[in-house]
C-alpha positions in Angstrom: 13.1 -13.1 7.6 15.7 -15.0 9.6 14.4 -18.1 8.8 13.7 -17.2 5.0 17.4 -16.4 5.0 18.2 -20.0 6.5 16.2 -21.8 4.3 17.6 -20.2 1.2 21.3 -21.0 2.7 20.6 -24.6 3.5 18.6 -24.9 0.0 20.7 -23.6 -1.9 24.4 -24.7 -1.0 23.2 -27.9 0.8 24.7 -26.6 3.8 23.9 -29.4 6.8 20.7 -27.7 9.0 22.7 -27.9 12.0 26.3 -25.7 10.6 24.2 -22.4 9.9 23.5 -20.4 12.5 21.3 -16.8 11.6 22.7 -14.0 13.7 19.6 -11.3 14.5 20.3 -7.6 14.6 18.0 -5.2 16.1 18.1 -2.9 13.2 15.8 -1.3 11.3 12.9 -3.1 9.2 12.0 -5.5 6.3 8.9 -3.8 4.3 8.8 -6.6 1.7 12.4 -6.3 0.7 14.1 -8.9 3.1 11.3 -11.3 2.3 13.8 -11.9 -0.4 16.6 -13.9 0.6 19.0 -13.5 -2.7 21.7 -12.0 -0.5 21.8 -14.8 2.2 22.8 -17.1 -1.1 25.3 -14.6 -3.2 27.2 -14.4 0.5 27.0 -18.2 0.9 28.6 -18.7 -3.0 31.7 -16.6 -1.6 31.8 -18.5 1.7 31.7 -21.9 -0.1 34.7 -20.0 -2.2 36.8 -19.2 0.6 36.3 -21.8 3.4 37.8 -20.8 6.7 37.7 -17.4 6.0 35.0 -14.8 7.4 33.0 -13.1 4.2 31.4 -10.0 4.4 29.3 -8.8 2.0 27.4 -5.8 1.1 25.6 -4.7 -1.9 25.3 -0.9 -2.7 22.3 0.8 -3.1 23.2 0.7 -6.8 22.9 -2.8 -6.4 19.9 -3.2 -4.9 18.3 -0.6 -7.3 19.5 -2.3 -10.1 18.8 -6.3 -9.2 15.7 -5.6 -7.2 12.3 -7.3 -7.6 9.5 -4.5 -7.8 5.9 -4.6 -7.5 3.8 -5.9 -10.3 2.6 -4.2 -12.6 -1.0 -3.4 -12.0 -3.9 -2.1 -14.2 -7.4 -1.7 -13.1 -10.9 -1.4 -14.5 -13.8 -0.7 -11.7 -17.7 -0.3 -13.0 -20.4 0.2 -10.6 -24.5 0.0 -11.1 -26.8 2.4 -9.5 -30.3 2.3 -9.2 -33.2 5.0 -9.8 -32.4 6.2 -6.4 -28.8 6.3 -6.8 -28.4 3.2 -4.4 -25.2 1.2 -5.0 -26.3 -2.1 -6.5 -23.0 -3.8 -8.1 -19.5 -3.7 -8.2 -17.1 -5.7 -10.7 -13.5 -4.7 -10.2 -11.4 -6.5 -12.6 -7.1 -6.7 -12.0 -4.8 -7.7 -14.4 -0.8 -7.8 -13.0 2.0 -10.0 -13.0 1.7 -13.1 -10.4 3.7 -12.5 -6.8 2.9 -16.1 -5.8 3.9 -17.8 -8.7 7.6 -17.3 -8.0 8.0 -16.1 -4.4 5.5 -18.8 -2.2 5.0 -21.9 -5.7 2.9 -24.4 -3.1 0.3 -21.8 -1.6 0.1 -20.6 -5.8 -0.9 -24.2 -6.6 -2.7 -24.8 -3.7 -5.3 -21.9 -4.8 -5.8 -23.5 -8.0 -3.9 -20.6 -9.9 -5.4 -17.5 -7.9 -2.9 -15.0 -6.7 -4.4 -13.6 -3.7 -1.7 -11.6 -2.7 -2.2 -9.3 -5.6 -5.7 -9.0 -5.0 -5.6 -8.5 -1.2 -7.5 -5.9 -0.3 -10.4 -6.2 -2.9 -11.1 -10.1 -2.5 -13.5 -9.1 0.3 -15.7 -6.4 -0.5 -14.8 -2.9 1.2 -18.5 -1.9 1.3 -21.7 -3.8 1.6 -22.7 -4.3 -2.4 -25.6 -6.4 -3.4 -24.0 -7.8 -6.4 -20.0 -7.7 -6.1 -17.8 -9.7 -8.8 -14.1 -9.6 -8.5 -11.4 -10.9 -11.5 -8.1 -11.5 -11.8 -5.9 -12.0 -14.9 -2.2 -13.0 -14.4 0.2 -11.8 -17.6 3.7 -12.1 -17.2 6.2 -9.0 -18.2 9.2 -11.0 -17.9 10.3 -9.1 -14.3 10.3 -10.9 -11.3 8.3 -9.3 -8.7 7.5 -9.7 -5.1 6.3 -8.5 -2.0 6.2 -4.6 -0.8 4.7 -2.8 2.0 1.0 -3.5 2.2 1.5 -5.6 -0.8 -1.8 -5.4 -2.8 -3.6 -3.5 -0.6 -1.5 0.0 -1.6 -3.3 -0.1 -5.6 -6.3 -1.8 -5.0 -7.5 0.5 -2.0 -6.5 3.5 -4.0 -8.4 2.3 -7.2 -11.6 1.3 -4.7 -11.7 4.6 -2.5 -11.0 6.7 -5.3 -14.0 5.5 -7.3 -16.2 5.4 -4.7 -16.0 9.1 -4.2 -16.5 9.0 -8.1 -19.6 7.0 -7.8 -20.8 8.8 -5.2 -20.7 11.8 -7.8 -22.9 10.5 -10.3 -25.6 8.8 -7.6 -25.1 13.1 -6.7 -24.2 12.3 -3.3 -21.8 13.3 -0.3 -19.0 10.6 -0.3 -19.1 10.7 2.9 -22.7 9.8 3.4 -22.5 7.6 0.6 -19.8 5.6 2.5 -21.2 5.5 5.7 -24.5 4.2 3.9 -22.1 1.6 2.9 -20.7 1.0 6.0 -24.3 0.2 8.1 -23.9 -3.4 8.7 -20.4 -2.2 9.9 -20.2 -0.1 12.6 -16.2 -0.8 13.5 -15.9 0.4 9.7 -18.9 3.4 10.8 -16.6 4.4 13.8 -13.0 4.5 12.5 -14.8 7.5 9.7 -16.9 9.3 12.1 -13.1 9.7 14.3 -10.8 11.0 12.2 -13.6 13.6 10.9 -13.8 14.7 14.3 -9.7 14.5 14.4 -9.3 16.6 11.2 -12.7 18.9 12.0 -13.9 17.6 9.0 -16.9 20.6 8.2 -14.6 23.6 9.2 -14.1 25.7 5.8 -10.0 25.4 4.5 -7.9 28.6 3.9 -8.4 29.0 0.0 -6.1 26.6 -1.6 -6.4 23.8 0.6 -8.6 20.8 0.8 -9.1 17.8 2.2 -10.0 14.3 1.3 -10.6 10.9 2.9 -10.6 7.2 2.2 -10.7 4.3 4.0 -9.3 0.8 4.5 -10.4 -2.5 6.0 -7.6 -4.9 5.1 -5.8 -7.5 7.6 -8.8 -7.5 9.8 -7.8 -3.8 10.8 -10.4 -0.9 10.3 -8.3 2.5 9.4 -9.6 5.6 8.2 -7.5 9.0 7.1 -7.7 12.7 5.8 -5.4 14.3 4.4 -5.0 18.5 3.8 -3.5 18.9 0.6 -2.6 21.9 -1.5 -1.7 22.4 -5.2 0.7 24.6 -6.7 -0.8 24.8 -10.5 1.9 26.5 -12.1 4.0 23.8 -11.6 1.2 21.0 -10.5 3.1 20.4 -7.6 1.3 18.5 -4.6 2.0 19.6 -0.7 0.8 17.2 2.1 0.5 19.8 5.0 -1.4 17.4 7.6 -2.2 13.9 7.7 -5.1 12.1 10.0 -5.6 8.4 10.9 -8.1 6.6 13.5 -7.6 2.7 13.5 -9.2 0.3 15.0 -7.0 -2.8 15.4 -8.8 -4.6 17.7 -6.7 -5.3 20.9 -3.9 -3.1 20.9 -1.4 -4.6 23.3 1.4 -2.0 22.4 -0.9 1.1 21.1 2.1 3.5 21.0 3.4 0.6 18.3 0.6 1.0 16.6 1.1 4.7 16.6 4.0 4.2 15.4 2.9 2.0 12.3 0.7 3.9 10.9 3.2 7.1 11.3 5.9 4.9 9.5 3.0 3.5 6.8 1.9 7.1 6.0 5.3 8.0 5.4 6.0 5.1 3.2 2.7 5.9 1.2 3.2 9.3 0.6 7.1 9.2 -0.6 5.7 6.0 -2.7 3.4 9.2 -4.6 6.4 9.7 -6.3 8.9 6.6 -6.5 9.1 5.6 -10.0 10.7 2.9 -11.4 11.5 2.5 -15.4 12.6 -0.4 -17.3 14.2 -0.9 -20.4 15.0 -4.4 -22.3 14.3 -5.6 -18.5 17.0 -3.3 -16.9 16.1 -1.0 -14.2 17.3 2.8 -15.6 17.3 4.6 -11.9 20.3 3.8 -9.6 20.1 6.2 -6.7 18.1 8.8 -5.0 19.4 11.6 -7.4 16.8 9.8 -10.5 14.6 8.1 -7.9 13.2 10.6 -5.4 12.0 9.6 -1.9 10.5 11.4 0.4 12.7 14.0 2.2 12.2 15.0 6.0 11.2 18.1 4.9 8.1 16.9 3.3 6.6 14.5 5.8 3.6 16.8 7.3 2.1 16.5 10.6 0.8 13.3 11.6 -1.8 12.5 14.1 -2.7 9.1 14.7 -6.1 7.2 17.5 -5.8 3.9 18.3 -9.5 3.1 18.7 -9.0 0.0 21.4 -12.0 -2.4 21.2 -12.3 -6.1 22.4 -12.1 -7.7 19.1 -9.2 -10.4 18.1 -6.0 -8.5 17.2 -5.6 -7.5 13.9 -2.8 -7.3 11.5 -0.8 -3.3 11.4 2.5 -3.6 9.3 0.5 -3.0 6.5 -2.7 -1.1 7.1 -1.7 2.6 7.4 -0.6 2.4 3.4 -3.6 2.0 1.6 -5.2 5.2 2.4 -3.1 7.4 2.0 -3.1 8.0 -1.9 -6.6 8.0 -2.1 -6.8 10.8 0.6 -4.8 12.6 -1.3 -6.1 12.2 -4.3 -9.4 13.1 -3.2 -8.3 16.3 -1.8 -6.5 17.2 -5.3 -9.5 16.6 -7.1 -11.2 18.9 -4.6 -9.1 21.8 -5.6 -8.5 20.9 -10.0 -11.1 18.7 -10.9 -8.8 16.6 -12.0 -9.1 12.9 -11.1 -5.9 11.0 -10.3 -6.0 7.5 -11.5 -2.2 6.5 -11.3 0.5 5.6 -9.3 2.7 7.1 -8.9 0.6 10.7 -9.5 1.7 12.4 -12.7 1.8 16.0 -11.0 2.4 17.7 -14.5 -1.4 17.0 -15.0 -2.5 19.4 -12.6 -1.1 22.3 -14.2 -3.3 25.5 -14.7 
C-alpha cells in the first residue's frame, strides 16, 4: 500500500516524514503481495548509496519467486456429530499453520492475546448454524516468513468447511444441498445467494456424461457468495477441466455492481490457477523460479464466467476477497461427483484421479 511503502522508507532509513513523497500509479493490483513493503527499503539502501542520483529498481520475476513470503502452511482436522435423525449437532474444526500476524501486523498479534485471526478468518464465525461449534488454533513455526494472499485464510478454511459439509451431509444420507439450506434457516441472505446461482447454473438439468457440477458457499467479510462450477475429468491422465463457472453475491449495497462483477470474475480466476500453483522448499529455499516450473493459469483455461450482484439494503460488505473461497470446493465437489474421489488438498493432486 502507499502508505505501507512510506512507513517502511521512513522506518527504516530514518528518512525525515516530510522528504518522501509516494508517487501512485494507476496500474494493476496488490492481492497480498504489495502488502509487503521489502522493495520500498532495498530501493531506499541504493538511494541512501547514491545521493543526488535517481535509482530505479526492479526485481525479476526470479526475484520475487525466489525471496517471496508464501502463505502458511496449513493443516486441517474437521469432525462433526450427528444425531439419530441425522441433524447436525457439533462442529470442532481444529487449524494448525504458521502465524501471519506475528511478523507482518506485531501490535494487533499481541493485542489478541496470541490469536492469529487472519489465519483463521473465515472459520472464526461459524458458516452454518451448529448447536455446539468449537474452533482451535495452533501456531508452529517452519522457519519461512509468511504473509498475506488473496482472501488470506478464507481460500483453505472455506475449502476444508464446504468440502466436508457435503461429506457430512453423506453420512446423515442427505442432499448437500438441502442439508445446507437446513443450515442456512436463520439466514436467509445466506438461503438466497444458494437458491440464485442454482437457478443461474439450472442446477437439476441432467449433464452430458462426463460432466458434473458442484457447489459451495461462502460468507466471509460480511459478503454472502455462492458458486457452481461444471467440471470434467480426463481419467487417463486425471486431468481436471473447468468448462463454466457461476457466482450470485450478495454484498450488501453495491455502489459500483459492475466492480463487483468484476471481483468475483478476477477472484475466480485467481482461485482456479491457485488449483495448481505449487510452491516447494528446500533448506528454506524456494526451488521454482518462473512460469516454466510454476504453472498459472493460461487464458486458455479460464471457462465462462457468469456473475449476479444480488443488491439488498444491508451495510456494504467487503469484495476483494470473497469470490476465492468457493471456488475449490465447487470444484472439488463436482470431481467427486464424477471419481468418487475426495479432494482434500491444495493445490489438487490430479494424478489421484487416474482410472
Amino acid at each position: 500500500s502507499p502508505f505501507g511503502v512510506f512507513l517502511a522508507a521512513v522506518k527504516a532509513h530514518g528518512f525525515r516524514p516530510e522528504n518522501v513523497k509516494i508517487n501512485v500509479t494507476l496500474l494493476g493490483g496488490g492481492f497480498g503481495r504489495r502488502a509487503e513493503n521489502d522493495y520500498a527499503v532495498d530501493v531506499g539502501f541504493l538511494a541512501k548509496a547514491v545521493p543526488g542520483y535517481p535509482v530505479k529498481m526492479i526485481w525479476t520475476r526470479e526475484d520475487d519467486i525466489q525471496f517471496t513470503k508464501p502463505r502458511p502452511l496449513i493443516v486441517q482436522r474437521l469432525e462433526a456429530g450427528l444425531d439419530e435423525q441425522g441433524n447436525l449437532v457439533s462442529f470442532h474444526h481444529r487449524i494448525v499453520g504458521e502465524s501471519i500476524y506475528r511478523r507482518f501486523a506485531p501490535p494487533a498479534f499481541q493485542a489478541s492475546g496470541g490469536k492469529d485471526l487472519p489465519l483463521c478468518e473465515g472459520a472464526y464465525e461459524p458458516t452454518y448454524d451448529y448447536p455446539n461449534f468449537a474452533l482451535e488454533q495452533l501456531l508452529e513455526e517452519r522457519g519461512v516468513d509468511v504473509a498475506v494472499w488473496r482472501s488470506v485464510g478464507g481460500g483453505y478454511t472455506k475449502f476444508a468447511i464446504e468440502t466436508f459439509i457435503e461429506e457430512v451431509a453423506a453420512a446423515a444420507g442427505k442432499d448437500p444441498v438441502d442439508f445446507r439450506m437446513r443450515l442456512l434457516a436463520k439466514d436467509p441472505r445466506g438461503q438466497a445467494v444458494m437458491r440464485e446461482v442454482m437457478a443461474m447454473a439450472d442446477w437439476s438439468r441432467p449433464r452430458p456424461a462426463g460432466r458434473a457440477l458442484g457447489i459451495a458457499y461462502s460468507d466471509i467479510w460480511e459478503t454472502y457468495c455462492a458458486m457452481v462450477a461444471e467440471v470434467s475429468v480426463e481419467r487417463k491422465t486425471g486431468m481436471i477441466s473447468v468448462h463454466e463457472i457461476w457466482s450470485a453475491v450478495d454484498a450488501g449495497v453495491a455502489l459500483q455492481p459492475k466492480n463487483v462483477e468484476r471481483q468475483i470474475e478476477s477472484a475466480v480466476v485467481f482461485g482456479l490457477s491457485g488449483l495448481k500453483e505449487k510452491l516447494l522448499y528446500k533448506d528454506g529455499v524456494p526451488q521454482q523460479s518462473n512460469f516454466h516450473d510454476y504453472p498459472v493459469l493460461r487464458m486458455n483455461e479460464v471457462p465462462k464466467i457468469t456473475v449476479k450482484v444480488i443488491v439488498t439494503d444491508n451495510k456494504p460488505g467487503g469484495i476483494g476477497e470473497v469470490g476465492l473461497p468457493p471456488v475449490a470446493p465447487a470444484v472439488a465437489n463436482a470431481v467427486f461427483k464424477l471419481t468418487g474421489k475426495r479432494l482434500r488438498e491444495l493445490p489438487f493432486d490430479q494424478s489421484l484421479l487416474k482410472a
